[in-house]
N, C-alpha and C positions, 0 to 999 in steps of 0.2 A: 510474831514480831514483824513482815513484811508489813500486814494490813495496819498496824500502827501506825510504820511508818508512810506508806500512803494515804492514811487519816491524816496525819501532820499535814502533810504538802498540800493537800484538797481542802483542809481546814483554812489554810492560809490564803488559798486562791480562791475561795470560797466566796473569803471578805475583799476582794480584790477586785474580785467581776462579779459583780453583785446581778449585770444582765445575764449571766449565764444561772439555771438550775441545775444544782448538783443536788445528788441523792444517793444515799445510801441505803444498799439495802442487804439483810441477813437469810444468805443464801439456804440455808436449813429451813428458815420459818416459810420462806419463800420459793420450793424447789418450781413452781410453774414459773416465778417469773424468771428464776435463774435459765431456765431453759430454751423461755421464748428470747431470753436477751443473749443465745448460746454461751455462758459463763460457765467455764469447768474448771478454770485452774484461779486460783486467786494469791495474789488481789489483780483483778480485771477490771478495767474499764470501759465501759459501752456507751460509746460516743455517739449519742444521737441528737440527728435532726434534721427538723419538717418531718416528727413522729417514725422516724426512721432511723435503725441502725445504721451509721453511717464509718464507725471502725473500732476498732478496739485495741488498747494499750492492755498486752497482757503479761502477769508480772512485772520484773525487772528490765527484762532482753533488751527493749528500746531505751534506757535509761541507765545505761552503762552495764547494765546486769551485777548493778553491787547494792546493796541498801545504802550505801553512802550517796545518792543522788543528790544533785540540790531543786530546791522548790524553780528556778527559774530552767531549769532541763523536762521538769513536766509540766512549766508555762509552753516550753516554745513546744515542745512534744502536742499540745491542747491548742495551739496557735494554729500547728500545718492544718491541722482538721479542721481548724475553723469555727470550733465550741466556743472559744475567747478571742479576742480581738490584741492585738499586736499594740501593747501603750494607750490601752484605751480600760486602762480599770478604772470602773463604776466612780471609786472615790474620787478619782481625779478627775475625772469627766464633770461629776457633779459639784467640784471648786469651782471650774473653770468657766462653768454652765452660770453660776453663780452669780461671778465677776463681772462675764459678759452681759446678763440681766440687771446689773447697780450700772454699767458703766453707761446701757441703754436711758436707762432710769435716769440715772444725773443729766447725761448730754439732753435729754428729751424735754427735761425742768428748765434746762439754760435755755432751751428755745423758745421756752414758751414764758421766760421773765422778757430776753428779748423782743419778742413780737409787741408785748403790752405797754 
């Protein structure tokens, strides 16, 4: 039941920061890399980066220690470390990225009716 609900919330954040890679993986099929990423208790988190263990969210503990958590408690939990960025999901960023490339695009065409 825990790991579901942890699928839920990293499903969602998944699509949210699309520059972060998340992975999952089946600690049976995989007892080396369970080891090398030190996972014993699950559901665990192995917060890496620049190819390094960098921390780990293990079970509930930091997340109220209830299954009831909500998805923005393992956003900001994924924020202090630094694996996601604070208001900066992927989606939004690539609206805004968008916007700012049309509005380059139109002002750049008026300049260049004007000059001729």
């Amino acid at each position: 039941m825990k790991l579901e609900v942890m699928d839920k919330h990293l499903s969602i954040l998944a699509k949210q920061h699309i520059e972060t890679c998340f992975v999952k993986i089946n600690t049976e099929k995989s007892p080396f890399l369970a080891e090398k990423l030190k996972i014993v208790v699950l559901p665990t988190l192995a917060l890496i980066k620049n190819a390094k263990v960098d921390d780990h969210v293990v079970g509930f503990d930091e997340l109220g220690e209830i299954d009831e958590f909500s998805t923005e408690e393992l956003e900001d939990r994924l924020e202090k470390c630094q694996v996601i960025h604070e208001g900066e999901s992927s989606i939004n960023a690539s609206k805004s990225s968008a916007q700012t490339r049309r509005s380059i695009r139109q002002s750049t065409r008026s300049d260049l009716s004007d000059s001729e």
